[in-house]
C-alpha positions as CSV (number, residue, x, y, z in Angstrom):
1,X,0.0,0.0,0.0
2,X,1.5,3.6,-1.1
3,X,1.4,6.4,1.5
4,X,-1.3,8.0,-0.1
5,X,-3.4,4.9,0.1
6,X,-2.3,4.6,3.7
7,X,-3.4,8.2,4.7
8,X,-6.4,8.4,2.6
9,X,-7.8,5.2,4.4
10,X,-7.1,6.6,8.0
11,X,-8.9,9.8,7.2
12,X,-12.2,7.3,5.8
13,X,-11.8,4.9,8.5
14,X,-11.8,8.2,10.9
15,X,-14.6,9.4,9.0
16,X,-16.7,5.9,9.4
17,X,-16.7,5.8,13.2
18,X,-17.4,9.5,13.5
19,X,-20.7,8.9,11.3
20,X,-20.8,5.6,13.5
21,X,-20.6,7.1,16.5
22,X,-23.3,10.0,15.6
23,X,-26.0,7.5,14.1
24,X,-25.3,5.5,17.2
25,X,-26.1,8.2,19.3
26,X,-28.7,9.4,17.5
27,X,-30.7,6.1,17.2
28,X,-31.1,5.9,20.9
29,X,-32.2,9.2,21.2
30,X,-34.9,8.0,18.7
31,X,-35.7,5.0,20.9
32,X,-36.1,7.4,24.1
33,X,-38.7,9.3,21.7
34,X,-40.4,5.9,20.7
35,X,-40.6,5.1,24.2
36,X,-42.0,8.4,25.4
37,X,-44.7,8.5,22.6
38,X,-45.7,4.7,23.9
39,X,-46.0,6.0,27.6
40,X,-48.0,8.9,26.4
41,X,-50.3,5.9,24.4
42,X,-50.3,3.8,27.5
43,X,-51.1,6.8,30.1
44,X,-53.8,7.5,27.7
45,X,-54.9,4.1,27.0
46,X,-55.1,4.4,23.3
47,X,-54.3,2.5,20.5
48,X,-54.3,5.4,17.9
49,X,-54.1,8.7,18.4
50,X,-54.1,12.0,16.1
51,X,-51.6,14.6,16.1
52,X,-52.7,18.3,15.6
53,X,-52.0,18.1,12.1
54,X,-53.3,14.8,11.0
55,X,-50.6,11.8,11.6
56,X,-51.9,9.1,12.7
57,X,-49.9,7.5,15.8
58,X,-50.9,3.8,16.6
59,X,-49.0,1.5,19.5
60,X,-51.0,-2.3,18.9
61,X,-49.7,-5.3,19.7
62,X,-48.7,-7.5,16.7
63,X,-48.7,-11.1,16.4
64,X,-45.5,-13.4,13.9
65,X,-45.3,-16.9,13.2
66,X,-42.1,-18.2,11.8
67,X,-40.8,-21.4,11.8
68,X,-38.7,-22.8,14.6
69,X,-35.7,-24.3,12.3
70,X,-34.0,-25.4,15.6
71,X,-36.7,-27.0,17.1
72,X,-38.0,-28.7,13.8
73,X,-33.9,-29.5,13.5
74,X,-33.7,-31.3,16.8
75,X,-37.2,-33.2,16.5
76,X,-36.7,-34.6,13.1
77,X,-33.5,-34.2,11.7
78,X,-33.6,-36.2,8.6
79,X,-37.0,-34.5,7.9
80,X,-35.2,-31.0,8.0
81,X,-32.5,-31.8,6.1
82,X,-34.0,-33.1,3.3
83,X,-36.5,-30.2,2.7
84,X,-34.1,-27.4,4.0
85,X,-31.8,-28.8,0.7
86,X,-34.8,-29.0,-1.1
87,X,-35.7,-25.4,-0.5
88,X,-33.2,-23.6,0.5
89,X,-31.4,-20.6,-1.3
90,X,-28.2,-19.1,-1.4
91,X,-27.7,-15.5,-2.3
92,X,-24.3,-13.9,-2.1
93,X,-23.4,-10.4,-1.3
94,X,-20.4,-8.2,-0.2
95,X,-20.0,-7.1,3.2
96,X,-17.7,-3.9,4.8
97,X,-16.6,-4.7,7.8
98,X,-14.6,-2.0,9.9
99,X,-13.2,-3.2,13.0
């Protein structure tokens, strides 16, 4: 690697946590207002309410299914096996990874 290289990458690398560090801090002050707009909904004991200029704020609860793989894995492991091969897809991407 050339000198150039070298210094150019600090300054990014510098660069990356900085942003890193101020999206960091600002997602959990976006968490603190997520959890003060569910207090407000729970004090109120509302599912939906309107703000002053028409958005519509709702806090329900929300029900997933998904498929225990683990479970299914340990229970019947021939039977997972040959469907996950079966089924199963492979994507490939790149990852960045900054440590």
């Amino acid at each position: 690697m050339t000198q150039a290289t070298q210094i150019q990458l600090d300054r990014l690398v510098k660069t990356y946590y900085n942003y890193k560090n101020a999206i960091d801090r600002r997602m959990a002050e976006f968490e603190d207002v997520k959890n003060d707009i569910r207090a407000l909904m729970d004090a109120e004991n509302a599912e939906t309410l309107l703000t002053t200029d028409g958005q519509k704020v709702t806090y329900t609860l929300r029900n997933t299914t998904r498929l225990d793989e683990k479970a299914w894995k340990q229970a019947q492991p021939k039977t997972y096996e040959n469907i996950f091969a079966q089924f199963a897809k492979t994507t490939t991407s790149t990852v960045l990874t900054v440590r």
